[in-house]
C-alpha positions in Angstrom: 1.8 -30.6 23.5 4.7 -31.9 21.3 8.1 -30.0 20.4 9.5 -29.3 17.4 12.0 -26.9 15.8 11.9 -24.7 12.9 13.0 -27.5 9.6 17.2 -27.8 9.2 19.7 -27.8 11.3 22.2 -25.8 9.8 21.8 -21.6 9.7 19.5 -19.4 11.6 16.3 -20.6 12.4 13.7 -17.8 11.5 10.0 -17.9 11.9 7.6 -15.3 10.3 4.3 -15.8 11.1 1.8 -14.8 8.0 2.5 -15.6 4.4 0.5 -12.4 3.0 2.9 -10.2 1.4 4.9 -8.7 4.0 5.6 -12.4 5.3 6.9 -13.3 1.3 9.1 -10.6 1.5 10.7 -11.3 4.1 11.1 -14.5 2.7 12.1 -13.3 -0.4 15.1 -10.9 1.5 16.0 -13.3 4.0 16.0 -16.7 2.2 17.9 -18.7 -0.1 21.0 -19.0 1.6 22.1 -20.9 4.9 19.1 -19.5 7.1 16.1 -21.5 7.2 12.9 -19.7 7.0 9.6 -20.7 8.0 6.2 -18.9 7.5 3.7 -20.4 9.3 0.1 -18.8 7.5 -3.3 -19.6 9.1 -5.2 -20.1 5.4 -5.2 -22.4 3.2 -2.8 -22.7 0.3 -3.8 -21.2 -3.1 -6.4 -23.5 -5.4 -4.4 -25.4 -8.3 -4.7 -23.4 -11.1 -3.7 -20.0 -12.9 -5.0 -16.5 -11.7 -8.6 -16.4 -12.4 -8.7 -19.3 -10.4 -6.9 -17.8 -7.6 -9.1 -14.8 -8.1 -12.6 -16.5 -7.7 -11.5 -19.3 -5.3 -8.6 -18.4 -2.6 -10.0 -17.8 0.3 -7.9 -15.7 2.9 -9.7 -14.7 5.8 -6.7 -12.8 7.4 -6.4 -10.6 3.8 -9.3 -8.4 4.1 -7.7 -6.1 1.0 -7.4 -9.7 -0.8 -9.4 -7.9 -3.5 -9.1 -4.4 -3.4 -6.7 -2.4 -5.8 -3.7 -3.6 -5.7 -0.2 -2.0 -7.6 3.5 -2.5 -6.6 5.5 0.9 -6.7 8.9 1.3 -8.7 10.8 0.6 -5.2 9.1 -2.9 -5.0 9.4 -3.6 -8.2 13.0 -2.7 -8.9 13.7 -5.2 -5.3 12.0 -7.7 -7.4 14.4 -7.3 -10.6 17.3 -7.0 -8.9 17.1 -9.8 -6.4 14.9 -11.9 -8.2 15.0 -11.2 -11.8 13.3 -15.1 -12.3 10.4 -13.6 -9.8 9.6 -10.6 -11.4 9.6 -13.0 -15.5 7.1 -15.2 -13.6 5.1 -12.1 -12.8 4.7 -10.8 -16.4 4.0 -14.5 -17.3 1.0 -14.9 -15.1 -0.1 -11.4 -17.1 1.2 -8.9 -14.4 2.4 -5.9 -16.6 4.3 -2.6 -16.1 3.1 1.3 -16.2 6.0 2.8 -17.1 7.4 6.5 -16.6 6.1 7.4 -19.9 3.0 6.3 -19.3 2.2 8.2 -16.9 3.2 11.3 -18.5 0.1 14.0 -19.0 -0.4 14.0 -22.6 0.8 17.3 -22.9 4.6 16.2 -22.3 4.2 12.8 -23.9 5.2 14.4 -27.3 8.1 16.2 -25.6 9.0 13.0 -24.0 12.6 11.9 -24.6 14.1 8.7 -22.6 16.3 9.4 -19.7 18.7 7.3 -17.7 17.0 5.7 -14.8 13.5 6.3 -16.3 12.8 2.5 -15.9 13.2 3.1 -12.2 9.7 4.5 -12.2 7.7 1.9 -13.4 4.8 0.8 -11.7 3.9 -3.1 -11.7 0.3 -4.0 -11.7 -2.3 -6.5 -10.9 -4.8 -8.3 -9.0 -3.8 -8.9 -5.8 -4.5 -12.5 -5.7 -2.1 -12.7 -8.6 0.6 -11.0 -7.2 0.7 -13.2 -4.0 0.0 -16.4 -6.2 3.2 -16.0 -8.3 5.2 -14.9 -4.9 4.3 -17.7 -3.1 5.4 -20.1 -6.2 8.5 -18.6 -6.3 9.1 -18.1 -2.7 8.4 -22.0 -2.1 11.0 -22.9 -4.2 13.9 -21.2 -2.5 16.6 -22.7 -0.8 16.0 -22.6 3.2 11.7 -21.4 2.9 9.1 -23.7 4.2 5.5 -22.3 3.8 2.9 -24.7 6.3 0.0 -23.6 5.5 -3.4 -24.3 7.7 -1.2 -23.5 11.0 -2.7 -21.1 13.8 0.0 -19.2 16.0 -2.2 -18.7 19.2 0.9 -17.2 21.4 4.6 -16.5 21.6 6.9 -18.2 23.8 8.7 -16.0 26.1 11.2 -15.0 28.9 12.8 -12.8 31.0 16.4 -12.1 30.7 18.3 -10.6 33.9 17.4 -6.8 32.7 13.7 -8.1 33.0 13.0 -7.7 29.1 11.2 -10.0 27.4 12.6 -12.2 24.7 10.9 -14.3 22.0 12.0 -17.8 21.6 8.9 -19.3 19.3 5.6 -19.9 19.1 3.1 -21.7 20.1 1.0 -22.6 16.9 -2.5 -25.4 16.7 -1.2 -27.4 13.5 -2.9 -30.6 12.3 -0.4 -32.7 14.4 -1.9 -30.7 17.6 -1.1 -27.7 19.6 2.9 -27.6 19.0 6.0 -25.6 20.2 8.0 -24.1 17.3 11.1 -22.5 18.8 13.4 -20.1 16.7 15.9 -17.8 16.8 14.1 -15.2 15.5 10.5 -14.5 15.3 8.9 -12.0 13.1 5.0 -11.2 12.8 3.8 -10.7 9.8 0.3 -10.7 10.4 -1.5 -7.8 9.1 -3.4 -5.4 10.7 -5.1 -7.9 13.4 -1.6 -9.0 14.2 -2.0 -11.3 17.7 1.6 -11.7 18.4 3.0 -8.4 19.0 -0.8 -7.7 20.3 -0.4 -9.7 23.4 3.5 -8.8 23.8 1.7 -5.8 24.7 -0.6 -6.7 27.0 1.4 -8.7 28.8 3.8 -5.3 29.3 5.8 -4.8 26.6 6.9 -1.5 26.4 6.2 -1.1 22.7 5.3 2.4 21.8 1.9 2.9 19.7 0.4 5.9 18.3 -2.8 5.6 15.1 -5.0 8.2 14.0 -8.4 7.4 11.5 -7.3 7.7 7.6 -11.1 9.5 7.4 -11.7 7.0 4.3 -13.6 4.0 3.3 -12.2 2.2 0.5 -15.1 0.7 -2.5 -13.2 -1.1 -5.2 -15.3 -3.0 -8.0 -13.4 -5.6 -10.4 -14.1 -5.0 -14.1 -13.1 -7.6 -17.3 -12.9 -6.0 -21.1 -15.0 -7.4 -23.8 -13.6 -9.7 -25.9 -12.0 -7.5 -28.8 -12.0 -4.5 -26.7 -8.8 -3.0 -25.6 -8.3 -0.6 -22.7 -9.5 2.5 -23.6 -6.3 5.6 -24.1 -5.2 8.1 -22.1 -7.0 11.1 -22.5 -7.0 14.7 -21.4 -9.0 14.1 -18.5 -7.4 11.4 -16.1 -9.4 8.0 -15.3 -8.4 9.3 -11.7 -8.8 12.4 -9.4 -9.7 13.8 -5.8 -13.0 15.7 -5.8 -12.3 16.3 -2.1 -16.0 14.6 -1.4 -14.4 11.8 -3.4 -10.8 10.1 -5.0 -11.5 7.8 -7.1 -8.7 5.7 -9.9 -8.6 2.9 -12.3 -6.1 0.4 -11.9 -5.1 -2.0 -14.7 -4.6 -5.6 -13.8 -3.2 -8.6 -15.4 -5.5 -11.1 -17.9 -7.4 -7.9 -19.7 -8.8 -7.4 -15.8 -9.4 -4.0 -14.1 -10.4 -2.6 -11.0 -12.0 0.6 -9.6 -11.6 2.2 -6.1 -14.1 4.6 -5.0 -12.9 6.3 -1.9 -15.4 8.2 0.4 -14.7 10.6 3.4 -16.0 8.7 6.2 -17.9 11.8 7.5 -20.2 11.5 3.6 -22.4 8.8 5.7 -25.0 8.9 2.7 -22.8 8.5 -0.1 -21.3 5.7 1.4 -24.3 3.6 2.1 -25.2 4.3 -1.6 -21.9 3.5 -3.0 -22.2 -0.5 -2.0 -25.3 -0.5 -4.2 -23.7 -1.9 -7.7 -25.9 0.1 -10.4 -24.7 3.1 -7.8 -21.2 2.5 -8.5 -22.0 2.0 -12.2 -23.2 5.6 -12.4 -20.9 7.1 -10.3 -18.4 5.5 -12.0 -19.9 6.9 -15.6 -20.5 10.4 -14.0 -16.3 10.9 -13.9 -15.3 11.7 -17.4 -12.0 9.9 -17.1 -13.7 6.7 -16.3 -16.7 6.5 -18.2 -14.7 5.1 -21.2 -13.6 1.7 -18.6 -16.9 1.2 -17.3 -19.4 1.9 -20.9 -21.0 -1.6 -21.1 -19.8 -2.0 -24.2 -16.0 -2.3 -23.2 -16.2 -3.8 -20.0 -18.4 -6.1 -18.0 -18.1 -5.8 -13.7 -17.2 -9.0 -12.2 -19.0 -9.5 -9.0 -20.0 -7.4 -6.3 -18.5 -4.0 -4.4 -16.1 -5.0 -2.1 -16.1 -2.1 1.1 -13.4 -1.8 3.3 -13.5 0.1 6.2 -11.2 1.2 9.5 -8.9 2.3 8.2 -6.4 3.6 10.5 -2.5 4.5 10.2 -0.5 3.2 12.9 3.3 3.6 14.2 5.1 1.2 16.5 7.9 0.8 17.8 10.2 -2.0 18.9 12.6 0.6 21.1 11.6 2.3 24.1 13.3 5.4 25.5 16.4 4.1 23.9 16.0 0.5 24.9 14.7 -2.8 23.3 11.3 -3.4 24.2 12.1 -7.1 23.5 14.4 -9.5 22.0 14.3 -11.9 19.2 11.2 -10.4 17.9 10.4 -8.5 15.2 7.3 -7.2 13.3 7.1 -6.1 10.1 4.4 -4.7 7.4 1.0 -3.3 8.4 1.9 -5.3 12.3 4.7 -2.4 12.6 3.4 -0.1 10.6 0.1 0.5 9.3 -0.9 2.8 6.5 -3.9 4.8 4.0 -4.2 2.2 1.2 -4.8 5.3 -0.7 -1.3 5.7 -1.1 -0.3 2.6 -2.4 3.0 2.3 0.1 1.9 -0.9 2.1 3.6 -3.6 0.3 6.8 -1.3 -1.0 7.0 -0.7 3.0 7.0 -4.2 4.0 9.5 -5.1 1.4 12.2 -2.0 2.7 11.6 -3.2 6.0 12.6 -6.6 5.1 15.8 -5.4 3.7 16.5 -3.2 6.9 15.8 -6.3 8.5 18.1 -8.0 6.8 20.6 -5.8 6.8 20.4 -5.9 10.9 20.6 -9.9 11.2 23.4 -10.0 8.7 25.2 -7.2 11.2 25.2 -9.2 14.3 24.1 -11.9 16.6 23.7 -9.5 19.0 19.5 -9.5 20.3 20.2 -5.4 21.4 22.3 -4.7 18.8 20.1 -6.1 15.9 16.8 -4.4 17.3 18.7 -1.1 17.9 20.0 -1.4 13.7 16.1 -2.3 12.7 14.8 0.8 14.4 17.2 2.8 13.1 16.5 1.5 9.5 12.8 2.0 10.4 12.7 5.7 11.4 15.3 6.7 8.4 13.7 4.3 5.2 9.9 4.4 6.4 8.8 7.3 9.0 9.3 10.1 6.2 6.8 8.7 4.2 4.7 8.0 7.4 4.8 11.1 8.5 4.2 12.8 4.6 1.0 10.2 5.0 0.0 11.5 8.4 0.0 15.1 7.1 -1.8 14.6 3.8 -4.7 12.6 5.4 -5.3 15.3 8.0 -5.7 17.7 5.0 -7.8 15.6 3.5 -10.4 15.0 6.5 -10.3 19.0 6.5 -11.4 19.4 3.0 -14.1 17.0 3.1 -15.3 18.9 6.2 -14.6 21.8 4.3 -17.1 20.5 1.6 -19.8 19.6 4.1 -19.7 22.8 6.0 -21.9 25.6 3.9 -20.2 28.9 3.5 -17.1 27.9 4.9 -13.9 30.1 3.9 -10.6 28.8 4.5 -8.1 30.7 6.3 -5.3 32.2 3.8 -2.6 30.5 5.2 -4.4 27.2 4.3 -5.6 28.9 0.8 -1.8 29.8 0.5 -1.2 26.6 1.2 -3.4 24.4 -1.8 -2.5 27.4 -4.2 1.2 26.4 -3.7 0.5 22.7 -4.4 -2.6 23.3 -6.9 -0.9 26.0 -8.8 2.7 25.8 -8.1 3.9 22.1 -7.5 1.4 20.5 -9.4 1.6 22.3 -12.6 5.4 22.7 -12.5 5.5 19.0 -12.7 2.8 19.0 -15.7 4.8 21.7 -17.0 8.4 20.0 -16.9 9.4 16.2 -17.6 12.7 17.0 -15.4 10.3 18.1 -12.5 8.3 15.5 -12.5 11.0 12.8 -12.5 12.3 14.5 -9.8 8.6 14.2 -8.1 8.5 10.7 -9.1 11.3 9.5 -6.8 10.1 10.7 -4.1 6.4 9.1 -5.1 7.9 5.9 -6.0 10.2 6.0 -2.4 13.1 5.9 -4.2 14.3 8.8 -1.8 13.1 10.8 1.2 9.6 12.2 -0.5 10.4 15.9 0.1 13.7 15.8 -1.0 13.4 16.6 -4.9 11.6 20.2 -3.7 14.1 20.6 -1.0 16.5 21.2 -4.0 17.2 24.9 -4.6 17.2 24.4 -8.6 14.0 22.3 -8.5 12.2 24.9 -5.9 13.0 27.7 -7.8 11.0 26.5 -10.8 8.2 25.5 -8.9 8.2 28.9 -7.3 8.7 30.7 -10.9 5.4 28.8 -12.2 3.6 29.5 -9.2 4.6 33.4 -9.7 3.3 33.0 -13.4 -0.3 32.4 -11.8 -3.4 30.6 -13.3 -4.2 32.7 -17.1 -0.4 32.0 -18.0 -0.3 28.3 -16.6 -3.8 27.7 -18.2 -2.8 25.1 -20.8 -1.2 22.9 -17.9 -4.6 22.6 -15.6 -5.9 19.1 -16.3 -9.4 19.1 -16.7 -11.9 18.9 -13.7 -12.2 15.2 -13.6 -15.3 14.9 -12.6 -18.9 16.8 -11.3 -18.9 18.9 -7.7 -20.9 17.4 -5.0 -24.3 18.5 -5.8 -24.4 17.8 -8.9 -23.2 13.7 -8.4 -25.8 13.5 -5.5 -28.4 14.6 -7.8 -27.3 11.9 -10.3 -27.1 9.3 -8.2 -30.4 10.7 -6.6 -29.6 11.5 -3.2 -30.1 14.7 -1.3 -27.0 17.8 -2.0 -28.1 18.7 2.0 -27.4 15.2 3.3 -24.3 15.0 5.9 -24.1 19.0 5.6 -22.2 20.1 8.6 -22.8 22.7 11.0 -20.9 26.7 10.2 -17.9 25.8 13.0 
């Protein structure tokens, strides 16, 4: 076994372990001054070659969401333009593009739409996946202080006991193609995904790191899609090109290089529905069944590009690095889907990752304290990232009740539950439709450019939510979007599959 140290002498020595996304954050947050960073990622390094290349040839076996839907949120993408404005022009070269605030605007309000300061906070960036960490990498490469070694497998961490008997992290140990090797650092961080090993065996060798995961009750079904040549993406219509039919969400997501891609997402309880979904000409007709995507999907303007592409356990999970007060370990951190893990459906993974890279920043820049930094990350943790956790948490565990709901003939909700979807169906939801002020407000909180409850914690803002709620439905009627697609029954039978299937048991 040979020794080695992380490359430079001079500056903190910093390894992160993954070069997915969350590991080029924190590249992109902690390098390019005097520490030296190096990401140490098991996969090979992206094919020569623009983003279709990347698309149909990088292979990433520790990315299994490689190519599902993929979109950076505003709070991404405005850490992006402000830190690395060159970054974020070599994004919209490689044919990334924005959805701005306007855009996503029911039709309704576009014509009442007037530009407001801090409306270009709320843009969306979008693309492939496979472009978005081709372009990162590029960039991330070429800063000051980041080494990327590819084809390098951390098998373990190397540790100790201090006198208080908790452990600290000093390095790793990693099979390279020199041989197994020794890579000792100052600071080690893991970002390796959901099937992260290193803070995996911290645990089992007694780490007190604090766990707790739940199912997301969803399987995720995302097909990639390319337009014609001379056909453009079709408008924005009434009906939306996405929705939540409660036995199914579904949503188009634009993509660089006149790309697109369509996620099908299926209760995990709708056992039939899901076996049929895999089935490509299935998809197609599903797909062609919702009135908002039938326009994206008509032969005529697109063409699918390759199979269905499932992804499955799906769970949300919360660590933590403190326990009852004290630091589980030292010198270690983990960060992204390794710390915490959440629904895809939400879009928050990578937006996460990248806040948690600037908290961790913000706690190595503090001190050189071990204690001290790890108590600062926690903190930074539970106040930028639980609230949307926890929002997460709460509307997944309505979800898997709906889709119960939907299984379970004659079921009636309770009215403090029907109370409950009235006051978001009929109050929050067509207040926002109703009001571009409200819904910028909402959009903040979407785009985690605040605490996500705040905007309706507002008196002024919960007042006219309340007041359209009060209106009721007949009132209200010209804000209801239109039912974006068929009830149950009626896809099953289009897709040719029994209505009765999965059908649940009166509880």
């Amino acid at each position: 076994m040979s020794g080695s140290n992380v490359s430079g002498t001079s500056g903190e020595q910093v390894i992160v372990v993954g070069a997915g996304i969350a590991g080029l954050c924190t590249a992109l947050r902690l390098g390019g001054g005097s520490r030296q960073v190096t990401l140490l990622e098991r996969d090979d390094p992206p094919p020569e070659g623009g983003p279709d290349v990347a698309f149909d040839q990088w292979q990433r076996r520790g990315v299994g969401q490689l190519r599902q839907s993929h979109a950076f949120l505003a709070r991404l993408r405005n850490i992006i333009r402000d830190e690395h404005p060159g970054l974020l022009q070599d994004l919209y070269a490689a044919g990334c593009r924005d959805i701005t605030f306007q855009d996503m605007l029911p039709p309704k309000l576009q014509g009442r739409y007037v530009p407001a300061p801090g409306d270009a906070d709320l843009t969306i960036l979008t693309s492939r996946r496979t472009t978005l960490e081709l372009v990162i990498r590029r960039y991330v490469e070429q800063l000051p202080g980041v080494t990327i070694r590819s084809g390098v497998k951390v098998r373990s961490p190397i540790t100790h006991r201090d006198g208080a008997g908790t452990t600290v992290v000093t390095g790793v140990v990693a099979d390279t193609a020199a041989g197994r090797e020794e890579i000792t650092a100052d600071v080690v961080v893991d970002a390796g995904g959901k099937a992260a090993s290193l803070i995996e065996q911290l645990i089992k060798a007694g780490a007190p790191i604090v766990e707790t995961a739940e199912t997301a009750g969803v399987l995720y079904f995302t097909r990639h899609y390319r337009l014609r040549d001379g056909r453009e993406e079709p408008p924005r219509g009434d009906v939306p090109p996405s929705g939540d039919l409660g036995y199914l969400k579904f949503g188009v997501f634009p993509a660089d290089n006149r790309r697109f891609s369509i996620t099908l997402c299926v209760p995990e309880i709708e056992h039939e529905l899901r076996k049929a979904v895999m089935d490509g000409d299935t998809f197609q007709r599903i797909c062609m069944a919702m009135p908002g995507m039938a326009p994206w999907v008509d032969p005529a303007t697109s063409e699918p590009v390759g199979k269905v592409i499932g992804m499955g356990d799906l769970h949300s999970r919360w660590r933590s690095l403190m326990a009852q007060g004290k630091p589980a370990v030292l010198g270690f951190f983990a960060i992204g889907d390794a710390l915490v893990r959440t629904n895809p459906l939400y879009g928050r993974g990578c937006s996460l990752a990248a806040v948690s890279a600037g908290v961790l920043r913000r706690a190595l820049d503090s001190t050189r304290d071990p204690a001290a930094r790890l108590g600062i990350y926690d903190r930074g943790i539970l106040a930028e990232v639980k609230p949307f956790y926890d929002l997460m948490l709460k509307q997944d565990r309505s979800a898997i009740r709906r889709a119960r709901a939907t299984l379970t003939p004659d079921h009636r909700p309770r009215l403090k539950a029907r109370l409950a979807k009235s006051f978001i169906d009929d109050g929050i939801t067509i207040a926002a439709r109703s009001d571009i002020q409200l819904m910028r407000a909402m959009m903040r909180g979407f785009h985690m450019l605040e605490h996500p409850e705040a905007w309706l914690k507002r008196p002024q803002n919960l007042s006219k939510v309340l007041g359209y709620w009060a209106r009721g439905r007949r009132l209200n009627a010209h804000a209801y979007a239109p039912q974006p697609g068929p009830d149950r029954p009626e896809l099953m039978a289009t897709i040719g599959l029994d209505a009765r299937a999965d059908l649940l048991q009166a509880a």
